[in-house]
C-alpha positions as CSV (number, residue, x, y, z in Angstrom):
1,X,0.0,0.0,0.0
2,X,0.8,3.3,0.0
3,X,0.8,4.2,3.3
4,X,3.6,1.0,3.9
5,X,5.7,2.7,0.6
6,X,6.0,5.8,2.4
7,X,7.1,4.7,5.5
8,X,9.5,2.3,3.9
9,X,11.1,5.1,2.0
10,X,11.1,6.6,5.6
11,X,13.2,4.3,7.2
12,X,15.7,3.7,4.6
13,X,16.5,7.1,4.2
14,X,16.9,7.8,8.0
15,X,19.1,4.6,8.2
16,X,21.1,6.0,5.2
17,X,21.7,9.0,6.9
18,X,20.3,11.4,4.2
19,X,21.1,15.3,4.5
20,X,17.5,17.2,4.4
21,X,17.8,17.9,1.0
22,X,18.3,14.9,-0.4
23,X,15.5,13.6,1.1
24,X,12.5,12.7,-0.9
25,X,11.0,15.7,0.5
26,X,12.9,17.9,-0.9
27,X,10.9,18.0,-4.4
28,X,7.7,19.3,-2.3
29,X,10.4,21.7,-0.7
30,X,8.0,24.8,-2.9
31,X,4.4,23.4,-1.6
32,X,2.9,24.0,1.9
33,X,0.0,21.5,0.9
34,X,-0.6,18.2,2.0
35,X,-3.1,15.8,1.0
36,X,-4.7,13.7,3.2
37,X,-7.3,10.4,2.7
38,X,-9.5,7.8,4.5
39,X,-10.8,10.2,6.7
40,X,-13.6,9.0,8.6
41,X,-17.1,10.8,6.8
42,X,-17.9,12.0,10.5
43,X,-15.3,14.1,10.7
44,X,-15.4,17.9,10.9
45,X,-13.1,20.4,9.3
46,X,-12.6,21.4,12.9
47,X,-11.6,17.8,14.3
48,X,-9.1,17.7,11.1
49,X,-7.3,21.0,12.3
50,X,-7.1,19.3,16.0
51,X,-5.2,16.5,14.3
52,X,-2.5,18.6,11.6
53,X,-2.3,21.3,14.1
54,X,0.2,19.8,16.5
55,X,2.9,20.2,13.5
56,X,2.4,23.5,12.9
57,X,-0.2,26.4,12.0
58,X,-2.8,25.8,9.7
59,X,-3.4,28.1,7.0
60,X,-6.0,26.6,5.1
61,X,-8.0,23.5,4.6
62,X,-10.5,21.7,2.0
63,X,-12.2,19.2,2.8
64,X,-13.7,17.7,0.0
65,X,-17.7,17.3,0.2
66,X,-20.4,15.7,-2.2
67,X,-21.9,18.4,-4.2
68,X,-25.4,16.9,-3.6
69,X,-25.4,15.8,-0.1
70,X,-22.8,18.0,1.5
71,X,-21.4,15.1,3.3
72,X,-17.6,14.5,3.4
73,X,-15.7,12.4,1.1
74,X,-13.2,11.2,3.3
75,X,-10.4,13.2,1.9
76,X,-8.8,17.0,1.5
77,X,-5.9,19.0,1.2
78,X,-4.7,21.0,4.2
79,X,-2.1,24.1,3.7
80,X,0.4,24.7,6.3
81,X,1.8,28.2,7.4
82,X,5.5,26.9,6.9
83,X,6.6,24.1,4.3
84,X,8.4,22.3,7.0
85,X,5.1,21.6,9.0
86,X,4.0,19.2,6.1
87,X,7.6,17.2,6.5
88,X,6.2,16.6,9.7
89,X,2.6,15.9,9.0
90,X,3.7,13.3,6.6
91,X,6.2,11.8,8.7
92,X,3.8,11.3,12.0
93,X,0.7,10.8,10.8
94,X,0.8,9.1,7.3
95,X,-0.6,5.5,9.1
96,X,-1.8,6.9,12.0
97,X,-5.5,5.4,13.2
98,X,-7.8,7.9,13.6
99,X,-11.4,6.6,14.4
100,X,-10.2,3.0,13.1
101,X,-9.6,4.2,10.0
102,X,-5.7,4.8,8.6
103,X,-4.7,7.7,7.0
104,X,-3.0,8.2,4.1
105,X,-1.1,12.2,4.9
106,X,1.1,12.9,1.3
107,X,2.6,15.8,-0.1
C-alpha cells in the first residue's frame, strides 16, 4: 500500500543518513499542501485541524464534500503556514488510526 511505501522510504532514508535535502521531500520543498485520505465521513473540518495542528499552523484546509449531499468524502488538502510543518505531517501521521480508519497524509 501506500501508506507501507511511504514509511518504507522513511526508514531507509533515515538509516542512510540522508542530508535534508536529499530527502525525498525535498521536491515538495516549494508546496505547503498536504493531502490527506480515509478520513472518517464524521469528521469535521474542525476535528481535522485538532489533528495537523500539532505540526504547525494551519493556513487553510479543504475538505472535499459531495456536491449533492454535502457530506464528506473522506479526503482533503490541508495548507500549512511553513513548508516544514507538512515534512512533519507526513512523517507522524501518514498511518496513523484515527477513528479506526488509517490515514493516508502525502505531499
Amino acid at each position: 500500500s501506500v501508506v507501507k511505501e511511504i514509511q518504507r522510504i522513511n526508514e531507509a532514508e533515515m538509516g542512510a543518513g540522508f542530508s535534508e535535502g536529499s530527502s525525498w521531500h525535498a521536491q515538495y520543498k516549494d508546496s505547503s499542501w498536504v493531502f490527506v485520505s480515509n478520513l472518517d465521513y464524521e469528521l469535521t473540518e474542525g476535528d481535522v485541524i485538532c489533528i495537523f495542528s500539532q505540526y504547525g499552523e494551519l493556513m487553510n484546509i479543504e475538505l472535499v464534500r459531495d456536491q449533492k449531499t454535502g457530506k464528506s468524502r473522506g479526503f482533503g488538502f490541508l495548507q500549512y503556514e511553513d513548508q516544514r510543518s507538512t515534512i512533519l505531517a507526513v512523517d507522524n501521521l501518514n498511518g496513523s488510526k484515527v477513528l479506526e480508519r488509517t490515514l493516508r497524509v502525502d505531499h
